[in-house]
C-alpha positions in Angstrom: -38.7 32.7 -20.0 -35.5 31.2 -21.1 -33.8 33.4 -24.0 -30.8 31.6 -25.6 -28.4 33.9 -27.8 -27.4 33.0 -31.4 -23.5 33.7 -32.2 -22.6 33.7 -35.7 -19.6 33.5 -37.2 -18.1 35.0 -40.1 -16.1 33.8 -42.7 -14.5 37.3 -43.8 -12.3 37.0 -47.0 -8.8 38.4 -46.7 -6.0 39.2 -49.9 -2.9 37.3 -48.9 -0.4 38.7 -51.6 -2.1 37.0 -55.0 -4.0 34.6 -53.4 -7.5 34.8 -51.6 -7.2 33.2 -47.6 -10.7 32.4 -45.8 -10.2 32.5 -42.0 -12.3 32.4 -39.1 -13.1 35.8 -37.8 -10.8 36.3 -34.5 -12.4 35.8 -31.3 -11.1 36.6 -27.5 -9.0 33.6 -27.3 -8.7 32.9 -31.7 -5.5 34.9 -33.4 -5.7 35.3 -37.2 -3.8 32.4 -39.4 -0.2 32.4 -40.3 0.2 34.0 -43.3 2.9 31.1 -44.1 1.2 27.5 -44.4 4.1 25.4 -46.3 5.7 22.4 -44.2 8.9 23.3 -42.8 11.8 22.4 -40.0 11.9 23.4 -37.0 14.6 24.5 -35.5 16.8 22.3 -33.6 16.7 24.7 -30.2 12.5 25.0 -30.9 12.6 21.4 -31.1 14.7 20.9 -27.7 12.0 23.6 -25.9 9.2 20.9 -26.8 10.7 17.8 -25.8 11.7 19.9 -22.4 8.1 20.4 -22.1 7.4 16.8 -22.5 9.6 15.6 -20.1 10.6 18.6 -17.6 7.5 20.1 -15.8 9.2 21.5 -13.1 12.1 21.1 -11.0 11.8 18.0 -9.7 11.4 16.2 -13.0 14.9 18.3 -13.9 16.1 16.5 -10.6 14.9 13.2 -11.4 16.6 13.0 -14.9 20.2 14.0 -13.0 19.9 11.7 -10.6 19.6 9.0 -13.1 22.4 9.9 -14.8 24.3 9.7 -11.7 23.3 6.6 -10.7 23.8 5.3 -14.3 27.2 6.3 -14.3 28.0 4.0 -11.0 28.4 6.8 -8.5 28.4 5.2 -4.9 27.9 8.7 -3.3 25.5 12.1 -4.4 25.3 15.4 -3.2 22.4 17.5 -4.5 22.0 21.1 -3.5 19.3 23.4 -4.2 18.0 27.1 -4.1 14.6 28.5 -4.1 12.8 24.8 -4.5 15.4 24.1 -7.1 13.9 26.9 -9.4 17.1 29.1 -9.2 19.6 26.5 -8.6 20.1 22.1 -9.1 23.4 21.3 -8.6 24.1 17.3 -8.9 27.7 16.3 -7.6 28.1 12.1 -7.9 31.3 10.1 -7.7 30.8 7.9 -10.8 32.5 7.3 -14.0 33.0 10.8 -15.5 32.7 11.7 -19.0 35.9 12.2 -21.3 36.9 15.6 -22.9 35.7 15.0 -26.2 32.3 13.6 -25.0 31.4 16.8 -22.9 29.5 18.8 -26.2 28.1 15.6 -27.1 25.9 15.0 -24.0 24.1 18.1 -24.3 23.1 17.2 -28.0 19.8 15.5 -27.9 19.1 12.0 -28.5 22.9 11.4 -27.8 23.2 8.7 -24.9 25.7 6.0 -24.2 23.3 3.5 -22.9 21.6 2.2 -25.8 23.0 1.6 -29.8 20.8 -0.5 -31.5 17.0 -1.6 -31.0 17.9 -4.6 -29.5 19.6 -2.7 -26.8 15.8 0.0 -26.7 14.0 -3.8 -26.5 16.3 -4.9 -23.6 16.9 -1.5 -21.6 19.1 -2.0 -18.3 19.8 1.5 -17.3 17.2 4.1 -15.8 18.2 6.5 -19.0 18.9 5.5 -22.3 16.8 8.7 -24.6 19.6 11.3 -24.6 16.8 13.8 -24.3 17.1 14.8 -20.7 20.6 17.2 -20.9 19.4 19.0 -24.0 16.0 19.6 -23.1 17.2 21.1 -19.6 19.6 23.2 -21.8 16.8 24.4 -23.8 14.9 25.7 -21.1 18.2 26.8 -18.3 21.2 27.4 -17.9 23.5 24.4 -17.8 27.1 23.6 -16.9 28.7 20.3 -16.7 32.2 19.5 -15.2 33.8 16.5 -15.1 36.5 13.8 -14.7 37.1 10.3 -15.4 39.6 8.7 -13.1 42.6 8.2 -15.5 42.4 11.9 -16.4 44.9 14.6 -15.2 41.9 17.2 -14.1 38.7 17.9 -15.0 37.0 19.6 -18.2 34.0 22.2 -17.6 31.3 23.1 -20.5 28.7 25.6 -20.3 25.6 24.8 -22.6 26.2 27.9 -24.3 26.1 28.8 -27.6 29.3 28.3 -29.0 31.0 27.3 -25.7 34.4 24.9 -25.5 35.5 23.1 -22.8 37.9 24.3 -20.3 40.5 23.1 -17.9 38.7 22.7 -14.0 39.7 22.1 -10.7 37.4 18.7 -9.7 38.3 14.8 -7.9 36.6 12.2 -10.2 33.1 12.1 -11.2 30.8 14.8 -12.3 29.2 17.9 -11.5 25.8 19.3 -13.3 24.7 22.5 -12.6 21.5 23.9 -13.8 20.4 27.7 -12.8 17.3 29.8 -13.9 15.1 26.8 -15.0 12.6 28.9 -17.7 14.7 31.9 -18.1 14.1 31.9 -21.4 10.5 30.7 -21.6 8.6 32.9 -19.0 4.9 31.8 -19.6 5.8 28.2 -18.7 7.8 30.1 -15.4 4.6 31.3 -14.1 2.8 27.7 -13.9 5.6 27.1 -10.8 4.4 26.5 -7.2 6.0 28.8 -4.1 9.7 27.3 -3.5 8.3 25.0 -0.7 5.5 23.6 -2.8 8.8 22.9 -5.3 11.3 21.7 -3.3 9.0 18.9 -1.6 8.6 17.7 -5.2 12.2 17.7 -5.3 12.9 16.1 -2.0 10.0 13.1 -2.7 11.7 12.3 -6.1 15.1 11.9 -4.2 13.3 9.8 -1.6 11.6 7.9 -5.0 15.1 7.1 -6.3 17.1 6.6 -2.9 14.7 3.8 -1.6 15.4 1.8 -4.9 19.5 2.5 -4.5 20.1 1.6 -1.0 23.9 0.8 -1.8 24.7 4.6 -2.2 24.5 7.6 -0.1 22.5 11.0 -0.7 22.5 14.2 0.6 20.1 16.9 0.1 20.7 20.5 1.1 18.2 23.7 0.4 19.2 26.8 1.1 22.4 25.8 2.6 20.5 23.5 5.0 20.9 19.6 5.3 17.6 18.5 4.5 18.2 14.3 4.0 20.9 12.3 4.8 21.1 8.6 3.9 24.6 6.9 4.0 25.1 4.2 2.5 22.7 0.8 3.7 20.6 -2.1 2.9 17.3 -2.1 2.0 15.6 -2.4 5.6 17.7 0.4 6.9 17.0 2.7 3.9 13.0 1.8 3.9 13.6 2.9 7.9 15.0 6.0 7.1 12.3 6.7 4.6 8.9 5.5 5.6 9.4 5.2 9.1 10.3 2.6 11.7 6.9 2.4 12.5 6.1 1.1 9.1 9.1 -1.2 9.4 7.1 -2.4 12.5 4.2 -2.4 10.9 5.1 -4.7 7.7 5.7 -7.7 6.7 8.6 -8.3 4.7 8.0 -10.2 1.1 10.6 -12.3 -0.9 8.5 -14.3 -4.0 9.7 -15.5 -7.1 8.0 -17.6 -9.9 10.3 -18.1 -13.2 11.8 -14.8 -14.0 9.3 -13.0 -11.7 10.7 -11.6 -8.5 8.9 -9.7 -6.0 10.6 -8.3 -2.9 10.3 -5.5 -0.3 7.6 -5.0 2.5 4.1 -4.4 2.9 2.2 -2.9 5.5 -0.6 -4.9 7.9 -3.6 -3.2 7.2 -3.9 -1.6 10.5 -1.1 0.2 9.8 -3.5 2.2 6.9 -3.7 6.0 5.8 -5.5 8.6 4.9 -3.8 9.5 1.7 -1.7 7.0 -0.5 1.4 8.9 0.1 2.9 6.1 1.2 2.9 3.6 -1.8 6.1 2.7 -3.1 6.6 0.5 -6.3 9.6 -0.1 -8.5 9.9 -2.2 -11.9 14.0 -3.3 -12.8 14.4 -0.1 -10.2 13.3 2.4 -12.1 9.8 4.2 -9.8 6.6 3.6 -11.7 2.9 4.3 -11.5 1.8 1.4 -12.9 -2.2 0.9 -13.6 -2.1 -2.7 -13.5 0.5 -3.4 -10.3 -1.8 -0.7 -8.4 -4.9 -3.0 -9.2 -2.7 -5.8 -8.3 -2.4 -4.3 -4.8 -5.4 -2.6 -4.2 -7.3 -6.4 -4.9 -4.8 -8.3 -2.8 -6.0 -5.6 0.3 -9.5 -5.7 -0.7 -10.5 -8.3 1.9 -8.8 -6.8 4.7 -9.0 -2.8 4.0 -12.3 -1.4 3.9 -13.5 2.3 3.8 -11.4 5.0 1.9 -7.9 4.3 4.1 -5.1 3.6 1.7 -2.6 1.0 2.3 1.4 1.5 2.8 4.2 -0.7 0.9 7.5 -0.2 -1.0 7.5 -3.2 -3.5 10.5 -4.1 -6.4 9.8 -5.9 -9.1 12.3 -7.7 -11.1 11.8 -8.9 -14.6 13.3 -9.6 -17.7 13.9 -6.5 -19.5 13.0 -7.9 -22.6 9.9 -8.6 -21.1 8.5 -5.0 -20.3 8.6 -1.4 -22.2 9.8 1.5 -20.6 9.3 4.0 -23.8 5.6 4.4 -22.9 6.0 7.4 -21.0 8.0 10.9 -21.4 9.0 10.7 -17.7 8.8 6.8 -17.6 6.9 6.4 -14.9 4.6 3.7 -16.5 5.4 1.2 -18.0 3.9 -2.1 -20.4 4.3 -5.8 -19.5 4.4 -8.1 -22.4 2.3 -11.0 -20.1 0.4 -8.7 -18.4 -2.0 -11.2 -16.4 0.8 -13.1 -15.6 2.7 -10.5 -13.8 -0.9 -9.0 -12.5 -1.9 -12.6 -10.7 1.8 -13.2 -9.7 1.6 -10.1 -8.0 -1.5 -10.1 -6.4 -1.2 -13.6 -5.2 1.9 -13.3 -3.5 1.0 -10.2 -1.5 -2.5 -11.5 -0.4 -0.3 -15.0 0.8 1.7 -12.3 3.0 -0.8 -10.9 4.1 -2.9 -14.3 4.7 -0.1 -16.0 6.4 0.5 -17.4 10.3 -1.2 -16.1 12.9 2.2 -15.9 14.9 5.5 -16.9 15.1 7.4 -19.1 17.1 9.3 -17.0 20.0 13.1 -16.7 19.4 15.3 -19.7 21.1 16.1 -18.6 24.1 13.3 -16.4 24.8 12.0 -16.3 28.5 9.4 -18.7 29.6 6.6 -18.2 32.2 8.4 -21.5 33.7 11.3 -20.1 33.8 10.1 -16.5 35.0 11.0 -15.5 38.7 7.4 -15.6 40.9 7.0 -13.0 42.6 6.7 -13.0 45.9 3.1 -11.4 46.4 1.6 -13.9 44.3 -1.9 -15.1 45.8 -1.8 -18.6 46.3 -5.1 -18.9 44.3 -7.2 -17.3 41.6 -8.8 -14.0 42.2 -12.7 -13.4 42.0 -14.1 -10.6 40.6 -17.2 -9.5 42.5 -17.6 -5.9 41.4 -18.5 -5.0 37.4 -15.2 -3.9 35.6 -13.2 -6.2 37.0 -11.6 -9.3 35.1 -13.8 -12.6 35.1 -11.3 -15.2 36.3 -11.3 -18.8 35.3 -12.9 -20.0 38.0 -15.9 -18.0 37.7 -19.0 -19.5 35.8 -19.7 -17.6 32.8 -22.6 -17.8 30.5 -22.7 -21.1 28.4 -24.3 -20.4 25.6 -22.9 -21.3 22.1 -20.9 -19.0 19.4 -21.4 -21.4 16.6 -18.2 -22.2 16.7 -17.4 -25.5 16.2 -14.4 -27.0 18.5 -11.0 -27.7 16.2 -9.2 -31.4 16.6 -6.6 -30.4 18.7 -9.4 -29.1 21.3 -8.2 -32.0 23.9 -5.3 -29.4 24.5 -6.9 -26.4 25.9 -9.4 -28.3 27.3 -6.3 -30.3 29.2 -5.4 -27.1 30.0 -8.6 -25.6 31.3 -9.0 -28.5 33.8 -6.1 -27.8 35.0 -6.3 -24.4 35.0 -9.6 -25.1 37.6 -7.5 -27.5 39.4 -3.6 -26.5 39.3 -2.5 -29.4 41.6 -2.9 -31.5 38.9 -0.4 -30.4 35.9 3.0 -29.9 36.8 4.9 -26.4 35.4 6.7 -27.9 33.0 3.2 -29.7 31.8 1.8 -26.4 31.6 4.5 -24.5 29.4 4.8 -27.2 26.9 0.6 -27.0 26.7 1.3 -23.2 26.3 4.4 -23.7 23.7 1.4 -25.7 21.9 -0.6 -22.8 20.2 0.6 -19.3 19.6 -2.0 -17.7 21.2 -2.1 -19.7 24.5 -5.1 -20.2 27.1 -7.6 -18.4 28.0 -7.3 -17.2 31.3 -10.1 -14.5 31.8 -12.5 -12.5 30.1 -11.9 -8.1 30.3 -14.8 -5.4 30.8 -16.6 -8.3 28.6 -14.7 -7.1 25.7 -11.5 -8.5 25.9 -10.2 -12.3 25.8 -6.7 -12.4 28.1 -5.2 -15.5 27.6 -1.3 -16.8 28.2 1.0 -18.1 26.1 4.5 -19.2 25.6 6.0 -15.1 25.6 3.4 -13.7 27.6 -0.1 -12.4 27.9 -2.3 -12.2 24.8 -4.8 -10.2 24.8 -7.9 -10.7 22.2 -11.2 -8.3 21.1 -13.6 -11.1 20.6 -16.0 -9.3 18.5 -12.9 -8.3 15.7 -11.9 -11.5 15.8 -15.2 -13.6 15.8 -16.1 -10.9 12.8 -13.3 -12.2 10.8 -13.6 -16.2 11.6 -17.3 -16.2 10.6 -16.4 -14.1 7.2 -14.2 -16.3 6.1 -16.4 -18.8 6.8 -19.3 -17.3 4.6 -16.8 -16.8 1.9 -16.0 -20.1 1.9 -19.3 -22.0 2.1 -20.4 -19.5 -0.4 -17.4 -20.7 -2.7 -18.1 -24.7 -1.9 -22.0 -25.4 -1.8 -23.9 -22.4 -0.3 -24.8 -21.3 3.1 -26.1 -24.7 5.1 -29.4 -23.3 6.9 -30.7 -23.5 9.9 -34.8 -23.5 10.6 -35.8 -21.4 13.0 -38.3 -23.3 16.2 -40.3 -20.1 16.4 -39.8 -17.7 13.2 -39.0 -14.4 14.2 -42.0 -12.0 12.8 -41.1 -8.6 12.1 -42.6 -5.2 10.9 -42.0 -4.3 6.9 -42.3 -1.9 4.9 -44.6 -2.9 1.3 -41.5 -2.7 -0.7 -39.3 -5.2 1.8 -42.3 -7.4 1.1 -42.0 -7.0 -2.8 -38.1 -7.6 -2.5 -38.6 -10.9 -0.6 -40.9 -12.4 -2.6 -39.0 -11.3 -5.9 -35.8 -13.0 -4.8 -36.9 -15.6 -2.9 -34.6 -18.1 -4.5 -31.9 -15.6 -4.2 -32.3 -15.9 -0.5 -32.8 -19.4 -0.3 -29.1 -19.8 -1.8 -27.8 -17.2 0.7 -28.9 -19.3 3.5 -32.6 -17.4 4.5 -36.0 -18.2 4.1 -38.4 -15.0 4.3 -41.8 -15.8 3.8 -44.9 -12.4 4.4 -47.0 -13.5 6.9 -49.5 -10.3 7.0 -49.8 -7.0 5.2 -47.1 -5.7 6.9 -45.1 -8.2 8.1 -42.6 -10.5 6.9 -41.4 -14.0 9.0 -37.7 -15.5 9.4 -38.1 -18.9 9.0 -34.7 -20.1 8.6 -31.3 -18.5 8.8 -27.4 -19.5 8.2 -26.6 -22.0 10.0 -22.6 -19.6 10.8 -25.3 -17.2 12.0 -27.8 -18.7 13.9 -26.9 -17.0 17.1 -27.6 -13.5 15.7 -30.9 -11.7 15.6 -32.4 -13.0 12.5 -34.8 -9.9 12.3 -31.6 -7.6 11.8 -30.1 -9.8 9.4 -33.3 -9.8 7.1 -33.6 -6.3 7.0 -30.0 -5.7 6.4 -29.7 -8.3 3.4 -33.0 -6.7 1.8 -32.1 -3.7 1.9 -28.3 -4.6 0.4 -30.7 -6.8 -2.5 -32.8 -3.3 -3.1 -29.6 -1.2 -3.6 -27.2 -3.6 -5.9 -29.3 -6.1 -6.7 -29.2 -9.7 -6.9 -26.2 -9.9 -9.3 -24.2 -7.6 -8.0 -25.0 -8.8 -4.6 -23.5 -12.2 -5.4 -20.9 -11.1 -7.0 -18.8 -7.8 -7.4 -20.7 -6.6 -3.7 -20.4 -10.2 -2.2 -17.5 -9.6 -0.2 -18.9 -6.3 1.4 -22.5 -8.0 2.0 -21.0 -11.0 3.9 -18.6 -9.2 5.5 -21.7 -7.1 7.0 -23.5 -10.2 8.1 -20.5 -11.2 10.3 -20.3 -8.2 11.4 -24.2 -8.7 12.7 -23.6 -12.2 13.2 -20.0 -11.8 15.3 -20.4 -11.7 19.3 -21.3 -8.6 20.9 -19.6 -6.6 23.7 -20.4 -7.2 27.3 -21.1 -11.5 26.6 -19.7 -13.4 29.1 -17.8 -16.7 27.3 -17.3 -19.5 29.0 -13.5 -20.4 29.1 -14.1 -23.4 26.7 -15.7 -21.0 24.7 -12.8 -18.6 24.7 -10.4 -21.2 24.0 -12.6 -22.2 20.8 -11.9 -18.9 19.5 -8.6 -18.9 20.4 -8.0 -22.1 18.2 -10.3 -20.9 15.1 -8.3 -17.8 15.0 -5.0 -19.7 14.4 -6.6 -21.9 11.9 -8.3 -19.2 10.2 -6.5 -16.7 7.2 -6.2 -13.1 8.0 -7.3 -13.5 11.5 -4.9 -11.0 12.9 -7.5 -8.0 11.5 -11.0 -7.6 11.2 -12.6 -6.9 8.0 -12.1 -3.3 8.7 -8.9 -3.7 9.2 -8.5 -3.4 13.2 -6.2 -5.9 15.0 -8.2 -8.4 16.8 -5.1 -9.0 19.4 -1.7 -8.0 20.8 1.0 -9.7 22.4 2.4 -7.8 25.8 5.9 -10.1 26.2 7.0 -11.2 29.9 9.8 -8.5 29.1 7.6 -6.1 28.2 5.7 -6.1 32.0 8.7 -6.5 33.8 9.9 -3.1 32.1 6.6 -1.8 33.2 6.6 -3.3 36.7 10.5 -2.2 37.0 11.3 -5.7 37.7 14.8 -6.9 38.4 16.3 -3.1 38.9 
């Protein structure tokens, strides 16, 4: 028996002077009324204590407002030094333009800047501060000391943000130093939301990260404690995205330069092998200023979608350039988001410039110069003919007879070329060297020379051996392909000589009958055949060499789950890229070399080929410099 207890609440009737107040009775978190109820000012340091709350949660966001101020007033160089996670100490020394005498009690006075003066200066902001709110409301809430000197002065002034206070005579080369200590001295409740000083200072040492990777052109140094923490001289953008993601993301990405009208996109993006666990990596900047923009993060996420799959996260650091007039920065107390005035246009222009990137060549041309198999010393244990492999685990040479079956893959134009090649390959007398390296020069990722463990596709080409995972790769030409006979006039299908009959459950049954015309457009034709049983009587013709029993019950039971809309259309993608997964050639196939160098040429010709739709590389490139380091050649 459920009991459920009734709470009532009184309305107790109080004398307030001459007049009767009604208030609710007090509970454990209610506190009676103010006896005062008439509209009234603030006052100004009440007002500066909730603005501080707006835009300074903790240290870091005290940091981040410096900084900016800094880097507003030119500096080319800026020390930061901290103590206890920046909680007790934020000291902020730059090299930039200084602030005159007379200008020193003005800073700290809020909504005093010298960035902006007129709306048409708020519509068209260029600087990364312009509400001359961030000084007061770190005054309100710490203790605050600014000294500074422009270079035509004779010395420096010093002002403490203290009641009162007047500027005084200090010892200080150009430029300015901020010092805030005791940050929520005088507000202890907000104090105790702080994290341990570790928790604090990495805040602190990501938002200098945030703002150095946008500012390559000036040098930073963070200390803790007295310890050196970061170091960044002065660099380009390469060097400073090095220094902060890593030169194995440098390694990793692709570097993007795109511009449409006053659009500009720039900066470097990540292959998505390259993915991680957390999206601590994600980097994006609008006029330079870091934002976490909604829209640009649905811009990116869509332009991965095809080649990221799973719940891995993808690693860029992207700038933006636009129009100032263009997009409002006064959206946010910390401005970290921001508002585009065409947002679909900068939404499509971003989206299609990183998905080009990350759809472009399959390889580049090697460097001039670079080291030819022609041109590469012999060496002098060389067989004078082709290995065989006689025992399993060993690789299946050219001139072994592998299986010759089909992969559905059709055989491009230029297929004369490898098939030159191949011939000679079988017969070397008959193509000269210099024959062979221009054939080699001819597609990026050469001829097939044997098959590995029955996994792997080794093939040579003009830098080297290249060395291919047939099943990532086929996965990835064969969904493109869906995707794109899906797009142009639906799956062409193949009828089956003998349908392949299979065990069903009633409700498989029910689902194939329901959407029969459903499966007709995605290239099957299911028919029941008993009680229990269902028939595949035709299948795709881009998947004919797959078991079509598999493929049924996979695409009913992806029809049961999001149903036929959704199936064609927001869980498309994912359902085809499943059937070429079923559809792609398995491990432990032999291929026959014409066979290998078909898939060799479809992956040049097809987008994205360099990943699978999970995201794994489908091939690697070992130079001819990178085995003779191996081998210890020439040393």
């Amino acid at each position: 028996m459920i009991s459920i207890k009734l709470v009532k609440y009184s309305i107790v009737k109080k004398e307030a002077g001459s007049k009767e107040r009604f208030y609710r009775k007090p509970g454990r978190y209610n506190e009676p009324m103010p006896e005062t109820t008439h509209i009234h000012l603030l006052p100004d340091l009440l007002i500066s204590q909730i603005a501080a709350g707006e835009v300074i949660d903790r240290p870091a966001s005290v940091l981040k407002e410096l900084l900016e101020n800094a880097l507003d007033a030119g500096s080319s160089t800026i020390q930061i030094q901290l103590e206890e996670g920046g909680v007790k100490l934020i000291r902020v020394i730059d090299d930039g333009d200084g602030i005159a005498r007379d200008e020193l009690e003005l800073a700290l006075v809020r909504h005093a800047t010298s960035k902006i003066s007129s709306l048409d200066d708020l519509e068209r902001v260029g600087t990364l501060g312009f509400r001359g709110e961030a000084l007061a409301s770190v005054a309100a809430v710490a203790r605050v000391t600014i000294a500074s000197r422009q270079q035509a002065g004779q010395h420096a002034w010093r002002l403490s943000a203290e009641a009162g206070a007047t500027p005084e005579p200090a010892a200080l080369p150009f430029g300015t130093v901020l010092e805030m200590r005791d940050l929520y001295y005088n507000t202890p409740a907000r104090r105790k939301f702080l994290k341990s000083d570790s928790t604090e200072f990495a805040h602190c040492a990501e938002a200098v990260r945030r703002i150095a990777l946008a500012h390559p052109e000036v040098g930073f140094t963070l200390t803790h404690n007295g310890r050196v923490s970061l170091h960044m001289p002065r660099s380009d953008v390469r060097t400073r995205a090095g220094a902060i993601l890593g030169e194995e993301f440098l390694a990793e990405s692709r570097c993007l330069d795109a511009a449409a009208g006053p659009l500009r996109v720039f900066g470097y993006c990540a292959l998505p092998a390259y993915s991680r666990a957390r999206g601590d990596a994600q980097y994006v900047y609008v006029n330079g200023r870091f934002v976490r923009d909604k829209l640009l993060n649905h811009a990116l996420r869509e332009a991965y979608q095809d080649l990221l799959h799973g719940s891995r996260y993808p690693a860029f650091c992207l700038f933006l350039e636009v129009d100032p007039a263009t997009v409002d920065v006064n959206v946010h107390p910390q401005k970290t988001e921001v508002r585009f005035r065409d947002a679909r246009a900068v939404h499509q222009f971003v989206f299609h410039a990183v998905q080009r990137l990350l759809s472009g060549p399959l390889a580049t041309p090697p460097a001039p110069g670079a080291q030819t198999p022609a041109a590469h010393e012999a060496s002098s244990h060389e067989p004078d003919h082709p290995a065989r492999a006689t025992q399993a685990g060993r690789p299946i040479f050219v001139n072994r007879v592998a299986y010759q079956g089909s992969l559905g893959i059709r055989e491009p134009a230029s297929s004369h070329t490898y098939l030159a090649f191949a011939q000679a390959a079988q017969t070397p007398a008959s193509l000269p060297p210099a024959t062979a390296t221009i054939e080699t020069e001819a597609a990026p990722l050469g001829y097939a020379l044997a098959q590995l463990h029955g996994v792997y596709i080794l093939a040579e080409n003009h830098q080297g051996l290249v060395v291919v995972d047939m099943h990532a790769a086929h996965e990835r030409i064969l969904y493109e392909k869906l995707k794109h006979a899906l797009d142009e006039q639906g799956l062409a299908t193949q009828a089956l000589l003998i349908p392949a009959v299979f065990n069903a459950e009633a409700i498989d049954i029910a689902t194939a009958e329901e959407h029969a015309e459903a499966l007709r457009q995605l290239g099957f034709d299911l028919a029941p055949v008993g009680p229990r049983q269902l028939a595949v009587r035709a299948v795709p013709v881009l998947l004919q060499a797959a078991d079509p029993a598999a493929l049924a019950r996979s695409l009913l039971s992806e029809l049961r789950e999001h149903g036929v809309t959704q199936l064609l259309t927001a869980a498309r993608n994912e359902f085809l890229a499943s059937m070429a997964c079923q559809g792609a050639v398995h491990a432990r196939r032999l291929l026959s070399l014409a066979e290998m160098n078909a898939l060799l040429r479809q992956m040049e010709e097809t987008e994205r080929s360099g990943l699978c739709n999970h995201g794994r590389p489908t091939w690697t490139q070992l130079s001819m410099t990178d085995l003779d380091r191996h081998f210890l050649r020439g040393r």
